[in-house]
C-alpha positions in Angstrom: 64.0 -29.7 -55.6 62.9 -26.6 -57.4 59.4 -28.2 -58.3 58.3 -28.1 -54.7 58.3 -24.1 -54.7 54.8 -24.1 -56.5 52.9 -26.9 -54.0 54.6 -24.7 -51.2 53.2 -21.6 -52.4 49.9 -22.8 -53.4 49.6 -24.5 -50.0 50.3 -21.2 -48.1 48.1 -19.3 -50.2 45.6 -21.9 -49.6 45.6 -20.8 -45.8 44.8 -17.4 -46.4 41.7 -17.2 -49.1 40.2 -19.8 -47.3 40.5 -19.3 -43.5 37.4 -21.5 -42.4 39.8 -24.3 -42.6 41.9 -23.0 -39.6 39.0 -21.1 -37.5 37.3 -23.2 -35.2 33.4 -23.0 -35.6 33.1 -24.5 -32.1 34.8 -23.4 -29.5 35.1 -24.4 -25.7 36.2 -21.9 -23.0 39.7 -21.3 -22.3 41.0 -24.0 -19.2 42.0 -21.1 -16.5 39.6 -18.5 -17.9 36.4 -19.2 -17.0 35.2 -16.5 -14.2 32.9 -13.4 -14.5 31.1 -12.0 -11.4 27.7 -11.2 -10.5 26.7 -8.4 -8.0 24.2 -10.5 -6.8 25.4 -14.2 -6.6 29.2 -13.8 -6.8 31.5 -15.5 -9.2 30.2 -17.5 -12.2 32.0 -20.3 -13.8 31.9 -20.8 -17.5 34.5 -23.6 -18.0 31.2 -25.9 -19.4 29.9 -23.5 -22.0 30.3 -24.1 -25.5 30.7 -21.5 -28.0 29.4 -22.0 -31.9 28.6 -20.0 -34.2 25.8 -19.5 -34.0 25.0 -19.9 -29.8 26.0 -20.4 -26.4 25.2 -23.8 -25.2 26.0 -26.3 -22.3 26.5 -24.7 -19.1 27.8 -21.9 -16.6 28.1 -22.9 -12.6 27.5 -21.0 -9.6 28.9 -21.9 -5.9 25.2 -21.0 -4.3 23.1 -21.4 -7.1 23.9 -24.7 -9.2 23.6 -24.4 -12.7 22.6 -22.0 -15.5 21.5 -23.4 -19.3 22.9 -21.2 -22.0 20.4 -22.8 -24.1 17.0 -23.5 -22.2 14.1 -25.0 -24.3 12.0 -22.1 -24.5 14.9 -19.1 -25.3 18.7 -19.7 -25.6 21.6 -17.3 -25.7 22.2 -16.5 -28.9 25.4 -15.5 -31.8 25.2 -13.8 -34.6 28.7 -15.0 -35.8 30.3 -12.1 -35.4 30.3 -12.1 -31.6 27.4 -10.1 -30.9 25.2 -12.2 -27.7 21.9 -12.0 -27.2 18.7 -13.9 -25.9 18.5 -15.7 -22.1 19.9 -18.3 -20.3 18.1 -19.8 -17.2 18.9 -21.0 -13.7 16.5 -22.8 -11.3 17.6 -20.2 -8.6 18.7 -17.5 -10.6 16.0 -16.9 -13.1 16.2 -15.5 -16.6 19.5 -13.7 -17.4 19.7 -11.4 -20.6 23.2 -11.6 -22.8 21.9 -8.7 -25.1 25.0 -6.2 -23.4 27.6 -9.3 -24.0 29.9 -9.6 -27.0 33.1 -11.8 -28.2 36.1 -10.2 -29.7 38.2 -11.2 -32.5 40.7 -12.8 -29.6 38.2 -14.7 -28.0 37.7 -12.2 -24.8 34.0 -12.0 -23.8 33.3 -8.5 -22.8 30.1 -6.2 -21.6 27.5 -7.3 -19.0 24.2 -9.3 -18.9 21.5 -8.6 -16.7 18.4 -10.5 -14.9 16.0 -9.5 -11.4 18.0 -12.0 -9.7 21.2 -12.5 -10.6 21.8 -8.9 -10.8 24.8 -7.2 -12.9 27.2 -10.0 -14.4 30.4 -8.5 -15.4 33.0 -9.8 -18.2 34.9 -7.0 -17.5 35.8 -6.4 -13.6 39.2 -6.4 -12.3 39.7 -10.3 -11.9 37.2 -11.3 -14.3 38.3 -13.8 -17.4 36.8 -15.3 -19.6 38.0 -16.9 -23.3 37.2 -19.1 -25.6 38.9 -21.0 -28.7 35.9 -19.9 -31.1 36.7 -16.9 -33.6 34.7 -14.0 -35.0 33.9 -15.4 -39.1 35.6 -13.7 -41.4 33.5 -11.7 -44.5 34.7 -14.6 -46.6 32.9 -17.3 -44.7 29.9 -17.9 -45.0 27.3 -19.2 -42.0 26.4 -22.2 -42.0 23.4 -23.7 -42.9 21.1 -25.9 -41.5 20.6 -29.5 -43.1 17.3 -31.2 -43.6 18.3 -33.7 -41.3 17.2 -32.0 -38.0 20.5 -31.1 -36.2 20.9 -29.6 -32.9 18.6 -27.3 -31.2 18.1 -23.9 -32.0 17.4 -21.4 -29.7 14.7 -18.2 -29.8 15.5 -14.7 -28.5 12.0 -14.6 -27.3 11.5 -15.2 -23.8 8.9 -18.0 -22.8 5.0 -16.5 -22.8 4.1 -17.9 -19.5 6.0 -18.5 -16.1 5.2 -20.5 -12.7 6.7 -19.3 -9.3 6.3 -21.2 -6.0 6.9 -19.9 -3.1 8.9 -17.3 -4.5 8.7 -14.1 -6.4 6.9 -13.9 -9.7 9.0 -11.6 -12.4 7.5 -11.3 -15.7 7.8 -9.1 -18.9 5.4 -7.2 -20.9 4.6 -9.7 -23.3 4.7 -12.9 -20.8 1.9 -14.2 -18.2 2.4 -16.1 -14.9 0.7 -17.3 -12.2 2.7 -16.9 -8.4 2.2 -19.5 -5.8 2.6 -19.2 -2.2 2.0 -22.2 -0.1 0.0 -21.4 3.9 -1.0 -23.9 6.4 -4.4 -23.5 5.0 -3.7 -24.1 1.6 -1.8 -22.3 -1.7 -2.6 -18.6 -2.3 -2.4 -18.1 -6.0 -1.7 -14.8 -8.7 -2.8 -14.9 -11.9 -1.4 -12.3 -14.2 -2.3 -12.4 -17.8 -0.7 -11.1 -20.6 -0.4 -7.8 -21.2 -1.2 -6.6 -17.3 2.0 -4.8 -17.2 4.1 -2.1 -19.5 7.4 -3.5 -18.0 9.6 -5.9 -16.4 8.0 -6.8 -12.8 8.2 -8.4 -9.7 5.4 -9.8 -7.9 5.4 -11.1 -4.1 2.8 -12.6 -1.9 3.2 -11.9 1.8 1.4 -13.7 4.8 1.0 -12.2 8.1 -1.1 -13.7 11.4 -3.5 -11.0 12.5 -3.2 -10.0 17.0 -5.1 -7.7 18.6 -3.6 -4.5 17.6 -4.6 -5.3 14.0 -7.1 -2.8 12.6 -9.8 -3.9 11.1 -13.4 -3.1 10.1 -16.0 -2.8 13.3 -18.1 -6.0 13.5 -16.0 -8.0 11.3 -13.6 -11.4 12.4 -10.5 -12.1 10.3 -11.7 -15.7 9.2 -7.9 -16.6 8.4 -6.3 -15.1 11.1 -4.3 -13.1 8.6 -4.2 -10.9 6.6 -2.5 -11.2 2.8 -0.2 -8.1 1.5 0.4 -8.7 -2.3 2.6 -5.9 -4.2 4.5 -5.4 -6.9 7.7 -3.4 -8.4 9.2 -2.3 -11.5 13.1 -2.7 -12.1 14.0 0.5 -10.5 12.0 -0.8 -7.2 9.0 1.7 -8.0 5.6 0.2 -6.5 3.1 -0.8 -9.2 -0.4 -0.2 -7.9 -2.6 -0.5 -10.5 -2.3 -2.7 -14.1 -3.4 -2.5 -17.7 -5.7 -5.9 -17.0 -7.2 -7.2 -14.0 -5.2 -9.5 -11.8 -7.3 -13.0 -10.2 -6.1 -13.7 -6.5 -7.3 -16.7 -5.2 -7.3 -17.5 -1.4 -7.8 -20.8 0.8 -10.2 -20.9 3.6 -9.9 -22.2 7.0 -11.6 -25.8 6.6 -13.7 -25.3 9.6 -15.9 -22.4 7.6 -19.2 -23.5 6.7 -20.9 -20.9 6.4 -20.5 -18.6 3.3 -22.7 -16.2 3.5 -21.4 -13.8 6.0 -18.0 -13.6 4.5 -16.5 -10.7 2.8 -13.0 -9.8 1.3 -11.8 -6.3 2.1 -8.7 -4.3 0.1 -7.1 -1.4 2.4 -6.3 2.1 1.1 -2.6 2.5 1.4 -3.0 6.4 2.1 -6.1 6.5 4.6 -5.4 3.1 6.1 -9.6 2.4 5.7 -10.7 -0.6 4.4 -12.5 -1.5 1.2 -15.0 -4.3 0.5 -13.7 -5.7 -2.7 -17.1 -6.7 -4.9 -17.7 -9.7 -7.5 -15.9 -12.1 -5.7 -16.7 -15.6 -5.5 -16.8 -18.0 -2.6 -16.2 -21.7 -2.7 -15.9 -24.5 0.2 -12.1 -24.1 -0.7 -11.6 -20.7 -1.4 -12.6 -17.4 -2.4 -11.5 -15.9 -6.0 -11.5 -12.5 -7.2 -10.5 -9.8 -9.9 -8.5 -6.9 -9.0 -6.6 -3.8 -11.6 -4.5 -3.1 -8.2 -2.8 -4.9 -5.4 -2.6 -3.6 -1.7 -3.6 -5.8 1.3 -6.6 -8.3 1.3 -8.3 -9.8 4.2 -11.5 -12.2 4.3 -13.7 -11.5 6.9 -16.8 -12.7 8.6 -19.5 -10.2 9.6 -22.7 -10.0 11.8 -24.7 -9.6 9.4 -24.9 -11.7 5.8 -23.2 -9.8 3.0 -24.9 -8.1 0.2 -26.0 -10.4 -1.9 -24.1 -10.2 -5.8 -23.3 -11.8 -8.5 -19.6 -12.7 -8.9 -16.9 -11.6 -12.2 -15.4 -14.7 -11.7 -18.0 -17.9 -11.8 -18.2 -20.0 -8.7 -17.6 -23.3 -11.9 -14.2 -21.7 -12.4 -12.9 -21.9 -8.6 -11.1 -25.0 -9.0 -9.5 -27.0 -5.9 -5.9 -25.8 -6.4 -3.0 -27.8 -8.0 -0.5 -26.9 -5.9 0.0 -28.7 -3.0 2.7 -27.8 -0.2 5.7 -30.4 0.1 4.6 -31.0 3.6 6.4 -33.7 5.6 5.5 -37.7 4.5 4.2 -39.1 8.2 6.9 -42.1 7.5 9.7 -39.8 7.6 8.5 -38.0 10.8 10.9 -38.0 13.5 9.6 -39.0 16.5 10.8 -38.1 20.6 9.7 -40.2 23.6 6.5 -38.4 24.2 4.5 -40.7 26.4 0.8 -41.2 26.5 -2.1 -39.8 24.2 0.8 -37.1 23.3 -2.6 -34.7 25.1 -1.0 -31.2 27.1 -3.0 -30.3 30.1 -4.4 -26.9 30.4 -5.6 -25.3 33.5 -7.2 -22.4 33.3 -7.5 -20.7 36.4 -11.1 -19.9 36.5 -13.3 -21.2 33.6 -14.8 -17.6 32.6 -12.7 -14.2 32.5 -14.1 -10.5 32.4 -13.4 -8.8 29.0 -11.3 -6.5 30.0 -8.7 -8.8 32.3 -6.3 -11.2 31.3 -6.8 -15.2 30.9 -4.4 -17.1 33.2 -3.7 -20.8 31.9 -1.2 -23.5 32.9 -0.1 -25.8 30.5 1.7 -29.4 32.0 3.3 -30.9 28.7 4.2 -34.5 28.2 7.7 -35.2 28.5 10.1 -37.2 30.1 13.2 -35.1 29.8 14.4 -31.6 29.4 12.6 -31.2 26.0 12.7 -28.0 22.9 9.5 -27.4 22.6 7.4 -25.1 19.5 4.3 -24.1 20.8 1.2 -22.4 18.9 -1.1 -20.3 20.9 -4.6 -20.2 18.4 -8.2 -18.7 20.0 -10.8 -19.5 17.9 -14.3 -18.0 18.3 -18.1 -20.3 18.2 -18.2 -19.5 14.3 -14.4 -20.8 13.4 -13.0 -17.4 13.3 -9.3 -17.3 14.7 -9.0 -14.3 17.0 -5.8 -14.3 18.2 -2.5 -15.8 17.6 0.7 -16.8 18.6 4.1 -18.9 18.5 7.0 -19.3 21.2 9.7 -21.2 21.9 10.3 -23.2 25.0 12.4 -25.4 27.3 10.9 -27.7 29.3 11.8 -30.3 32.1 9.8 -33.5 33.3 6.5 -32.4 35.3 7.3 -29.3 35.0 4.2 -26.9 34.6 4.5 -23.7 32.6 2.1 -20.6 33.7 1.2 -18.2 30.7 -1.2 -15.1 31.0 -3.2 -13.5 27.5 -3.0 -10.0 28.2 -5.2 -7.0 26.1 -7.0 -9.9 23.9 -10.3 -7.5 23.2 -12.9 -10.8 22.9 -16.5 -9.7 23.3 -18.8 -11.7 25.3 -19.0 -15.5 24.5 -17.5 -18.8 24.4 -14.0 -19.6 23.2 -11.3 -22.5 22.6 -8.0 -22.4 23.2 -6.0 -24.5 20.6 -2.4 -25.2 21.8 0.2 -26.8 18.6 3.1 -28.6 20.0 6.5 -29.7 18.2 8.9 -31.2 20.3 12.3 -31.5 19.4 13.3 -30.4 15.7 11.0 -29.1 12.7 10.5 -32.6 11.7 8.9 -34.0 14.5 5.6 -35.0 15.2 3.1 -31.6 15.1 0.4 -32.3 18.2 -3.1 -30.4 19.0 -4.8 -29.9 22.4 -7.8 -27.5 23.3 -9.8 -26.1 25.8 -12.7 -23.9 26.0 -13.2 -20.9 28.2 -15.9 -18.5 28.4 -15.5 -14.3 28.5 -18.1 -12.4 30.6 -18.9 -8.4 30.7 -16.9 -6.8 33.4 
């Protein structure tokens, strides 16, 4: 009985000068502890991340905005052993989220905050937060493991990735990173290309659309070819504007497809303190689109003048104004659902007179085809002789059988000349059928 003393000691010993045997080099998160908390996006589950030592892998949730990769192919959340994060994860709807202010303690409690644009602040630490894992801090004794030659699992980089798409949302980029924004019109994608090295810090870039009406100010002479006018800014992390950049920005716009001809058409930038408006120079013009170079974003129009425009050679070559890649998810026709619209699916428009004085207002009545009380979207467009969309407009109505609907264009400014009306229908819900009519109409001097 006595000889069993030594094994025991030796065994007990054992545990202590080499602890590796009892620490667990992977750990999962504790079942019941899982939740920190966002500012931005609420509560964040971690109950399918896996800890190691040396990374975060596998996954966090969110309620609203699915699922966030602790180790993404191009960066990864990171461990240096000893508990201290760093590196990004990424989430389709959340973006890139910094772990650099996270760390593990010897119990297993994660503590700090990481950061990103869009998910905001998320807290280890707030008053209901919890979140553990079965992984321990290694000791001074243990030594980190290596990797075989036999591949293994991946490995993630600190380093964010050096370029970055956005569609149809926001682009946010760091100093060291490119990216090209996309944002899809009815006339085709706008694009923003930023290359590297543009900005000095972490920024946000947004693409805004908005249909030009009569009170729009623009220059004398000139037609928005559009109908709209494009507002494209930037900010830095603490929401300061970013005007200008350290390279120049390439902006690429579609054109209306009825534009043929090029030579009259300009693209104008407008001075955010005087409100006047710039012609922007070098820019190239395509069937498709117009492309250009700018060091600073403000508001861009294309418009069609009088007169040609000066005559110049553009910075970016007419070769490199590709048709663009992106193309707007658009309803398939086979999926369109379809009301009982009888007929040629044509609305009738009356004018009341077929020529109006400038200054008055154009009186139409519109009969539309349905056979029931009917939701219908309707899209008001006047177009000018050369293509140029003039005025603008969408409203929403109800509308019985044989009912006729009496609608009056007040305060439209047209010069002298000949115009058509384009009316857009939708009946019923946004996936229904989208149907045209028009009608021409002629202004006269008062």
């Amino acid at each position: 009985m006595k000889r069993t003393w030594p094994v025991l000691f030796m065994l007990v010993c054992a545990l202590f000068v080499y602890p590796s045997f009892v620490r667990a080099t992977t750990g999962s998160i504790l079942s019941g502890h899982s939740s920190a908390w966002s500012n931005n996006i609420g509560w964040v589950n971690f109950s399918q991340t896996t800890v190691t030592d040396s990374a975060l892998t596998g996954y966090a949730w969110s309620q609203n905005n699915g699922w966030i990769n602790m180790a993404p192919t191009q960066s990864g959340v990171v461990n240096d052993g000893s508990g201290n994060l760093s590196g990004y994860a990424w989430g389709e709807s959340v973006g890139w989220i910094n772990f650099s202010g996270v760390s593990i303690d010897t119990n297993g409690n994660f503590s700090g905050t990481a950061s990103g644009s869009l998910i905001g602040t998320l807290t280890f630490e707030c008053t209901y937060c919890d979140v553990q894992t079965d992984w321990r801090v290694r000791t001074e004794e243990e030594t980190p493991p290596q990797a075989s030659g036999g591949g293994g699992g991946f490995v993630p980089s600190q380093v964010p990735p050096t370029s970055l798409d956005a569609y149809d949302e926001d682009l946010v980029i760091l100093p060291g990173q490119s990216g090209v924004a996309t944002r899809s019109t009815t006339l085709g994608p706008i694009t923003l290309s930023v290359p590297v090295g543009a900005v000095s810090e972490r920024t946000t870039f947004h693409i805004g659309e908005k249909r030009t009406s009569p009170d729009t100010i623009l220059p004398k002479g000139f037609f928005p070819v559009n109908g709209a006018v494009y507002t494209i800014d930037a900010k830095t992390d603490n929401q300061d504007a970013a005007h200008t950049f350290l390279k120049p920005l390439r902006i690429m716009f579609p054109l209306a497809p009825d534009v043929q001809d090029l030579t009259h058409l300009s693209v104008y930038w407008q001075d955010d303190v005087s409100q006047s408006w710039q012609r922007v120079s070098g820019v190239a013009f395509a069937q498709y689109g117009v492309t250009f170079e700018v060091n600073h974003l403000t508001t861009f129009v294309i418009l069609r003048g009088e007169a040609p425009a000066p005559i110049e050679e553009p910075t970016v070559p007419v070769i490199d104004v590709e048709p663009p890649t992106y193309i707007p998810a658009w309803p398939r026709e086979e999926s369109v659902v379809d009301i009982d619209v009888p007929g040629a699916h044509d609305v009738t428009i009356i004018f009341d007179t077929p020529q109006f004085e400038e200054s008055g207002a154009v009186d139409v009545t519109f009969v539309f085809p349905v056979t029931s009380t009917t939701d219908i979207t309707v899209t008001y467009e006047i177009v000018n002789q050369q293509g140029d969309v003039m005025y603008t407009q969408q409203e929403e109505l109800i509308v019985d059988k044989d009912q006729s609907y009496n609608k009056s264009f007040f305060d439209l400014g047209l010069p002298v000349g000949e115009y058509t009306l384009n009316i857009t229908t939708q009946y019923g819900d946004a996936t229904s059928t989208v149907r045209q009519s028009s009608k021409t109409f002629i202004i006269t001097a008062t």
